[in-house]
C-alpha positions as CSV (number, residue, x, y, z in Angstrom):
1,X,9.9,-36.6,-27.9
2,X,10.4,-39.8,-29.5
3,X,14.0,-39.2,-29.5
4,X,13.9,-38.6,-25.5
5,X,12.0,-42.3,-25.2
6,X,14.3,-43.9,-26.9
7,X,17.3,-43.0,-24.9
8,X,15.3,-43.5,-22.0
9,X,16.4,-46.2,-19.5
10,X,13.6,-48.3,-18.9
11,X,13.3,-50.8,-15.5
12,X,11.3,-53.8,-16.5
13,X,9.7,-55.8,-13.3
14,X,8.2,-59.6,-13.5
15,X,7.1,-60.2,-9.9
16,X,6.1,-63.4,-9.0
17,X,4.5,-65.4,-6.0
18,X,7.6,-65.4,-4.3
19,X,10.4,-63.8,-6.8
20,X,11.2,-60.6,-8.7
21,X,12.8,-61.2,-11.8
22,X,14.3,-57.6,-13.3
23,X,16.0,-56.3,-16.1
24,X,17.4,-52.9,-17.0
25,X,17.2,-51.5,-20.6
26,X,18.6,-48.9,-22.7
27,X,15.8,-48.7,-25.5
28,X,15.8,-52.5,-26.2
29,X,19.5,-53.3,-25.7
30,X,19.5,-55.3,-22.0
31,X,22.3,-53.5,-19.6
32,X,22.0,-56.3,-16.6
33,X,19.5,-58.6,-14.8
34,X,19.1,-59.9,-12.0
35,X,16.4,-62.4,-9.8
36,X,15.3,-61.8,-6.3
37,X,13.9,-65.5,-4.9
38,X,12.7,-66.8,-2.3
39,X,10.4,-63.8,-0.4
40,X,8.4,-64.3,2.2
41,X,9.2,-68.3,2.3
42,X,10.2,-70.3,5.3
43,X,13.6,-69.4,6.4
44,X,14.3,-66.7,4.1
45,X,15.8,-63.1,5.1
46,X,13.8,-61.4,2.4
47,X,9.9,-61.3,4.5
48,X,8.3,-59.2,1.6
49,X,8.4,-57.5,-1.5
50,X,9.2,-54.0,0.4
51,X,12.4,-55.7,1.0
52,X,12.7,-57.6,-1.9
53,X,12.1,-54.6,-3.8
54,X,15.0,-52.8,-2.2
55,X,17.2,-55.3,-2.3
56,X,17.0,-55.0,-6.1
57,X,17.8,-51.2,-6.1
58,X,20.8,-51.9,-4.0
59,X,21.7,-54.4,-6.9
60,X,21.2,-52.3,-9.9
61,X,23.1,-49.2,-7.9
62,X,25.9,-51.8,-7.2
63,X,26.3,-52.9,-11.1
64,X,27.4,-49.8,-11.8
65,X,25.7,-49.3,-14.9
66,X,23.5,-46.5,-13.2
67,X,24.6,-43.8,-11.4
68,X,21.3,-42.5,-9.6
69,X,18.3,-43.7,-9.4
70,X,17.1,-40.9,-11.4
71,X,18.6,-42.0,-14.8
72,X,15.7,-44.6,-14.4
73,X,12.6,-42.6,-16.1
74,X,9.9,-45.6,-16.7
75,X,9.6,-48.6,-15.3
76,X,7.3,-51.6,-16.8
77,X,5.6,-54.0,-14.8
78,X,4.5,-57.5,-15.7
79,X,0.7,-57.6,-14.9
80,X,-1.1,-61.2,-15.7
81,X,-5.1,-60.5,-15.2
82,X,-5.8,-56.6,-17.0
83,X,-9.6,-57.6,-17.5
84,X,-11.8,-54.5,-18.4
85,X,-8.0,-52.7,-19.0
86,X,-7.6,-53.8,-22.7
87,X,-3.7,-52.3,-23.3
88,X,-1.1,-51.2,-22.2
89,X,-1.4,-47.5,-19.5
90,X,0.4,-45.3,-17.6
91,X,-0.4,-46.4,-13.4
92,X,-2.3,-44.5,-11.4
93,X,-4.8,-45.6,-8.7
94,X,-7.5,-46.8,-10.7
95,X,-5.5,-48.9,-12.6
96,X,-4.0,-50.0,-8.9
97,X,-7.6,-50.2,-8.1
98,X,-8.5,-52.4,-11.1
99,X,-5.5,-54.8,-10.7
100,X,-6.6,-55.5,-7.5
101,X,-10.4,-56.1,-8.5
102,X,-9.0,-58.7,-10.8
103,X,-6.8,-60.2,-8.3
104,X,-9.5,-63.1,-7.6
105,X,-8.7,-64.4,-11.2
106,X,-5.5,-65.1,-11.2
107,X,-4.4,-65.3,-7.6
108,X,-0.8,-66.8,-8.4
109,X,0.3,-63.5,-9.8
110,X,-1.9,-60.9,-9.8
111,X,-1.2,-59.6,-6.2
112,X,2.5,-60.4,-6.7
113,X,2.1,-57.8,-9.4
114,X,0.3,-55.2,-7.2
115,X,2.3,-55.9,-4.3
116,X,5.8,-55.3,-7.1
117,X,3.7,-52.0,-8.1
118,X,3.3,-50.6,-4.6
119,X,6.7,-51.1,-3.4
120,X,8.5,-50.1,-6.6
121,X,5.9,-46.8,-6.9
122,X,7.4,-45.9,-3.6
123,X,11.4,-45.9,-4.4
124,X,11.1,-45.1,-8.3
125,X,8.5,-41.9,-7.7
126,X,10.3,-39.3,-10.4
127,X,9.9,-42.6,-13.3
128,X,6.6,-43.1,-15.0
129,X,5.6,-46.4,-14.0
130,X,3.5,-48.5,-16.8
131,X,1.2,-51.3,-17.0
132,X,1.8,-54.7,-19.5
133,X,-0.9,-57.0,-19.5
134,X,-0.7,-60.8,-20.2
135,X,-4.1,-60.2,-21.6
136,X,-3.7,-57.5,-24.0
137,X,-2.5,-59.4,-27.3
138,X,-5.2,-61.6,-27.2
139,X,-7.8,-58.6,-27.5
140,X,-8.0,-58.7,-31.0
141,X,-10.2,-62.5,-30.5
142,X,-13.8,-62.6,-32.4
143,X,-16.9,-62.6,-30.0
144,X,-17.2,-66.7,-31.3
145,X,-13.6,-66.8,-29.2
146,X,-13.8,-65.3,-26.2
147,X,-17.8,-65.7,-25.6
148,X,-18.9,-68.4,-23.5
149,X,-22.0,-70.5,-24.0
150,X,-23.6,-69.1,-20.3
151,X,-26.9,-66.7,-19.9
152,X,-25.2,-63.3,-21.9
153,X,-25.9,-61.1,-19.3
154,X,-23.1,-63.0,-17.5
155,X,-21.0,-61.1,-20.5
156,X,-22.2,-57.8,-19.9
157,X,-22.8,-57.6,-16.4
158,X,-19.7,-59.4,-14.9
159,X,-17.2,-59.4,-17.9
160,X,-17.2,-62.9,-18.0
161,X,-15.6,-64.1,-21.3
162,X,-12.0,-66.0,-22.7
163,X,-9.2,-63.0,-21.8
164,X,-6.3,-65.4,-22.5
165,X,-2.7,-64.5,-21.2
166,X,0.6,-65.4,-21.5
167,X,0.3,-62.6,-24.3
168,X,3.7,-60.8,-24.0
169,X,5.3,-64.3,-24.3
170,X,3.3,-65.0,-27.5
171,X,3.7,-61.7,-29.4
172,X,7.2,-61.5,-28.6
173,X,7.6,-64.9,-30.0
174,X,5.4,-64.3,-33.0
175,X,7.0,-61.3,-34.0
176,X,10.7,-63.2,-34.2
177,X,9.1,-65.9,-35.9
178,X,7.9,-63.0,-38.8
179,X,12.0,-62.0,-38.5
180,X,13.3,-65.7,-39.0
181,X,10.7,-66.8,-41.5
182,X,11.6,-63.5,-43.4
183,X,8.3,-62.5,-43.9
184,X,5.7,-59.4,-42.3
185,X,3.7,-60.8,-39.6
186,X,0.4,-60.1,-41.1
187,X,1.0,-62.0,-44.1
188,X,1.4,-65.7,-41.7
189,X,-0.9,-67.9,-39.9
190,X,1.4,-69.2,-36.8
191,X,0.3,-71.6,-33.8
192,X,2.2,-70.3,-30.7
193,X,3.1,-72.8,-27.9
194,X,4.5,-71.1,-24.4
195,X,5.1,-74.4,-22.5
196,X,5.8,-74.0,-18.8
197,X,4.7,-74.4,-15.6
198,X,1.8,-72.2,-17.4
199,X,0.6,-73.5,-20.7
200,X,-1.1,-71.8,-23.2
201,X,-1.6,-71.6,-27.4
202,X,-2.7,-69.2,-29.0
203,X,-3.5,-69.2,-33.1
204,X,-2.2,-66.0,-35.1
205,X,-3.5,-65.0,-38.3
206,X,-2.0,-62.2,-39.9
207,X,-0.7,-60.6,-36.5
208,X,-4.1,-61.2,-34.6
209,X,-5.1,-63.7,-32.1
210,X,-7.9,-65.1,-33.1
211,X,-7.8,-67.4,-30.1
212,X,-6.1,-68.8,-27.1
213,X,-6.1,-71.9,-25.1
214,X,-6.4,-69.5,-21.8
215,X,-9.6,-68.2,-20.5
216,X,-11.7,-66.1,-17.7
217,X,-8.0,-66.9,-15.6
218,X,-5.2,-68.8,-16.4
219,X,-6.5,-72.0,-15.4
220,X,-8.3,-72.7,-18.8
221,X,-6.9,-74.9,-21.3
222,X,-3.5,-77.1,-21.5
223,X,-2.6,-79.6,-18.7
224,X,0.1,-77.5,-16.4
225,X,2.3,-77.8,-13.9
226,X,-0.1,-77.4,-10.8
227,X,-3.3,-76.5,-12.6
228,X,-5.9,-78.7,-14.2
229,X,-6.6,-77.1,-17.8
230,X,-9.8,-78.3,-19.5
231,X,-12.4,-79.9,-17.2
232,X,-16.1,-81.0,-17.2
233,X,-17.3,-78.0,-15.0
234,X,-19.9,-80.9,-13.7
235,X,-17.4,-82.7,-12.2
236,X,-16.4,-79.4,-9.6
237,X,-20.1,-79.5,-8.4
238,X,-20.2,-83.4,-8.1
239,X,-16.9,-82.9,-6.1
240,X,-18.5,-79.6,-3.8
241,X,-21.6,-81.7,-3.0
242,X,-19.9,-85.2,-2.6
243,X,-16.7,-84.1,-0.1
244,X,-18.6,-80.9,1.0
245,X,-14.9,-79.1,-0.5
246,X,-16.2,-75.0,-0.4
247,X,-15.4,-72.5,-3.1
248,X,-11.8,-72.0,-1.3
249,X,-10.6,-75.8,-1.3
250,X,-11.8,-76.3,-5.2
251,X,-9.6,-73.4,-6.0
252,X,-7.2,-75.1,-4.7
253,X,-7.5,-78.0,-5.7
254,X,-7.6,-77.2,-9.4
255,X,-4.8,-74.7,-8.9
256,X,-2.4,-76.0,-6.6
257,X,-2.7,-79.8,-6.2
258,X,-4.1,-81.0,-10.3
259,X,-1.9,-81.3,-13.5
260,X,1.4,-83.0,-13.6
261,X,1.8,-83.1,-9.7
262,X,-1.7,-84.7,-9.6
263,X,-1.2,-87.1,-12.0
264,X,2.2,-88.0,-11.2
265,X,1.9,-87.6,-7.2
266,X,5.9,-87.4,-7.3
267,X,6.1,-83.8,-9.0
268,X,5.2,-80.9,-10.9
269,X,8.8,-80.3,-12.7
270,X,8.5,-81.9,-16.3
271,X,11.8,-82.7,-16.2
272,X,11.7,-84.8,-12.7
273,X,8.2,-87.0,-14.1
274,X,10.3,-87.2,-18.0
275,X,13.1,-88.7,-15.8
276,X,11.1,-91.0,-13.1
277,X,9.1,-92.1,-16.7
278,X,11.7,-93.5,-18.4
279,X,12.6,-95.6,-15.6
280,X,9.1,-97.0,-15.6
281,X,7.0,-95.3,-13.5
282,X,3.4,-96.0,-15.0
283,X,1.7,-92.4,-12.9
284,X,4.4,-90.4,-14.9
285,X,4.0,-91.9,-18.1
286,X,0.7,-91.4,-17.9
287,X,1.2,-87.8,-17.0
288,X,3.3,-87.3,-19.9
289,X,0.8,-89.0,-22.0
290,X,-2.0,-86.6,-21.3
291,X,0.2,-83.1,-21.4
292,X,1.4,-84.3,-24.8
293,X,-2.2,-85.4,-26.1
294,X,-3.5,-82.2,-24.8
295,X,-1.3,-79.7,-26.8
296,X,-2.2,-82.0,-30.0
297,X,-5.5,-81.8,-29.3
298,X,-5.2,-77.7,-29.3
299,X,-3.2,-77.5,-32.0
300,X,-4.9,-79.4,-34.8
301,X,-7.9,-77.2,-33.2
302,X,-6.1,-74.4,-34.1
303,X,-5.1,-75.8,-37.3
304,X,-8.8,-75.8,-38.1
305,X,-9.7,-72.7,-36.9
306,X,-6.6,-70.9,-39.3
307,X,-7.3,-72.8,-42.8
308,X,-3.5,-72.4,-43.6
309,X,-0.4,-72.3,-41.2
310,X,2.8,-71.3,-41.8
311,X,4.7,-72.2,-38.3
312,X,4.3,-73.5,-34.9
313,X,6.5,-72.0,-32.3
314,X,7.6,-73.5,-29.0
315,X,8.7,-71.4,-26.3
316,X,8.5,-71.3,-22.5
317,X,11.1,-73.6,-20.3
318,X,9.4,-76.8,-21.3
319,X,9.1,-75.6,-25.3
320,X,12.3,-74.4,-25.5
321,X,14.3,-77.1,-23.7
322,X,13.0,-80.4,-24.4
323,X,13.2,-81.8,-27.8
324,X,10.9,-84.8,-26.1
325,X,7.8,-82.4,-26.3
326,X,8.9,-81.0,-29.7
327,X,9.2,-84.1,-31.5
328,X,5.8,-85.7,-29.9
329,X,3.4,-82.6,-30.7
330,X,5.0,-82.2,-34.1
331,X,4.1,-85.7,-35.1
332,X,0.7,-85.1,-36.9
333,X,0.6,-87.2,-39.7
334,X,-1.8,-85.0,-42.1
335,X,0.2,-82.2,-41.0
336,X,3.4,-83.3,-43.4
337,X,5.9,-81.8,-40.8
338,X,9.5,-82.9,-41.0
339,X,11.0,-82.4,-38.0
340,X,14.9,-82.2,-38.4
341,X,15.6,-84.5,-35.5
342,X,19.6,-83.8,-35.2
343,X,18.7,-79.7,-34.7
344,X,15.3,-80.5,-32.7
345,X,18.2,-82.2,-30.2
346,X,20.8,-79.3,-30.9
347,X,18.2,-76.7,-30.2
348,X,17.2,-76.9,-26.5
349,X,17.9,-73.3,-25.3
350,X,18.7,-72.2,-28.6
351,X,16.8,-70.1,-31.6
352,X,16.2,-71.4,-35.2
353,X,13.8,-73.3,-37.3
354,X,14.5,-77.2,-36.7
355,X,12.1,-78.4,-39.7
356,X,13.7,-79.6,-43.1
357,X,13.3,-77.0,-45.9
358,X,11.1,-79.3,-47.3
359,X,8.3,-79.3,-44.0
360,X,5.3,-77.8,-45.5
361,X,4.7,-76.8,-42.2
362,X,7.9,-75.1,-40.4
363,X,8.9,-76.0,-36.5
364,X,10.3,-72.7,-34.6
365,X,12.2,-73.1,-31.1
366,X,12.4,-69.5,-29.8
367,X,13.5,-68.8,-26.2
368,X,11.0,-66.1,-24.9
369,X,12.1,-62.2,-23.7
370,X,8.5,-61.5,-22.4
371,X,11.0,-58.2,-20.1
372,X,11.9,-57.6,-23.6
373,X,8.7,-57.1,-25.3
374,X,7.6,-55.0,-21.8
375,X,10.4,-52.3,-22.6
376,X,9.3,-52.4,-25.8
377,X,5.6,-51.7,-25.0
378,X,6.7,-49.1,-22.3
379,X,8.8,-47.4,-24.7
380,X,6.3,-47.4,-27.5
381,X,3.4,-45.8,-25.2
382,X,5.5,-43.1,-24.0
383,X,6.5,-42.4,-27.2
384,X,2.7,-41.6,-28.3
């Protein structure tokens, strides 16, 4: 049986709010990608995922590296909000059913998920089609973690608590951190930093999350591209009862229109407000000021919370490719970290450790495979 998974071609799917980003795998080794952009926007050919979706089979047939679509036998989907669905499963239509229930919390991706799920179900109906959740690593979090300080029965009633995500992204990382440091995983303490358009950290100890910048949705946490991060919750009903803004128009107001775009007003692309800031722009500066604080503010959090750490890891477009944000959240005096600032410059893109080997603390740069770790995960629960 195990032998039969692991010569199985596996179809990996990370759908977003207007893309489908693929990958085909044989066990773990990668045969092609390939990105479908641009659905359902203005002036597009591509008017939804069904096509989308087909589009990418008429890809993968014409790569020649399958012959029928029948060679594909699993497929695993990218799913951002599992809430009450703690791990990894097999799809059927309660989990459909529970995707969608969940939808409401993270409604950038979740229904880009689904809608991925659907289409692909359709095609691909002979391959077992499996569920990866964002939220799944972080499961392993203490009750003092993921607990908020509201009436319990807010808990227990409505499964209100920190689910954190971005967790295929962080576990991939943290296990090729255990690889480069040459030691097992659940003998470190590690502070994992996925910087992109989403932000979140998340401290490891000894292979666990034992918590995550990320909450009840994605919107928790680190300034981003579009989204707020960490507010005074007082300030949303101020805002409601001052500009009469309903439940709709906050949402997207903290999700859309807040972060670096808000801050800025010229853009949510780091590298556009890095650029406009050091020609002067005061909004940008300031922009880059608070994301940078921010992520210093988390991880000496996280510091605290792990006694002891071994690593911090930057991945994500902004972590890996921008020596800028390295070099500013590693500069923690008490932390003793010696950033090697010749590699930290050589490194954007690239994989190593840019620390000297005297850095108490060591500084990882390792570009993420989050399709990667989903084969992986598909592979390993068919295998059970």
């Amino acid at each position: 049986m195990v032998k039969e998974v692991d010569e199985m071609k596996i179809l990996v799917l990370n759908c977003g709010s207007s893309s489908i980003k693929y990958k085909l795998f044989d066990n773990e080794r990668e045969l092609t990608e390939g990105l479908v952009e641009r659905i359902a926007e203005k002036g597009s050919k591509i008017k939804n995922y069904k096509q989308g979706i087909n589009l990418m089979i008429t890809r993968l047939l014409a790569s020649r590296v399958i012959k029928t679509l029948d060679e594909i036998k699993a497929v695993g989907h990218r799913v951002v909000h599992g809430g009450k669905l703690s791990n990894s499963c097999i799809i059927n239509e309660k989990v459909i059913r529970i995707i969608g229930e969940f939808s409401a919390l993270a409604p950038l991706h979740n229904p880009a998920n689904l809608m991925g799920i659907i289409e692909t179900r359709k095609i691909l109906q002979k391959a077992v089609h499996v569920a990866v959740f964002d939220t799944s690593f972080h499961q392993t979090m203490p009750e003092r973690a993921y607990i908020y300080a509201l009436p319990y029965e807010f808990y227990e009633k409505h499964g209100i608590r920190r689910y954190g995500f971005h967790g295929t992204s962080h576990k991939y990382v943290a296990l090729r951190a255990a690889e480069l440091l040459a030691k097992p995983l659940n003998k470190i303490n590690l502070i994992t930093c996925h910087l992109g358009a989403g932000c979140s950290i998340t401290a490891v100890k000894h292979g666990n999350v034992i918590d995550t910048s990320m909450g009840f949705t994605p919107l928790e946490g680190l300034v981003m591209a579009t989204r707020s991060g960490d507010i005074d919750a007082g300030i949303l009903v101020h805002i409601s009862k001052k500009l009469k803004i309903n439940a709709n128009e906050l949402d997207r107001l903290l999700n859309e229109k807040s972060g670096l775009l808000g801050i800025s007003g010229i853009s949510k692309d780091f590298r556009t407000i890095l650029a406009y800031s050091r020609k002067g722009n005061r909004r940008c500066r300031l922009a880059l000021d608070i994301f940078c604080y921010k992520i210093k503010k988390y991880v000496g959090a996280y510091v605290a919370a792990l006694g002891k750490v071994d690593a911090i890891v930057f991945t994500g477009g902004i972590g890996e490719n921008n020596a800028f944000i390295r070099d500013c959240v590693s500069d923690i005096d008490c932390l003793n970290i010696k950033i090697n600032s010749e590699k930290n410059k050589r490194f954007d893109g690239e994989e190593g450790i840019i620390t000297r080997g005297d850095s108490r603390i060591k500084v990882l740069v390792i570009p993420t495979d989050e399709e990667k770790m989903i084969a992986i995960e598909t592979r390993n629960l068919l295998a059970k």
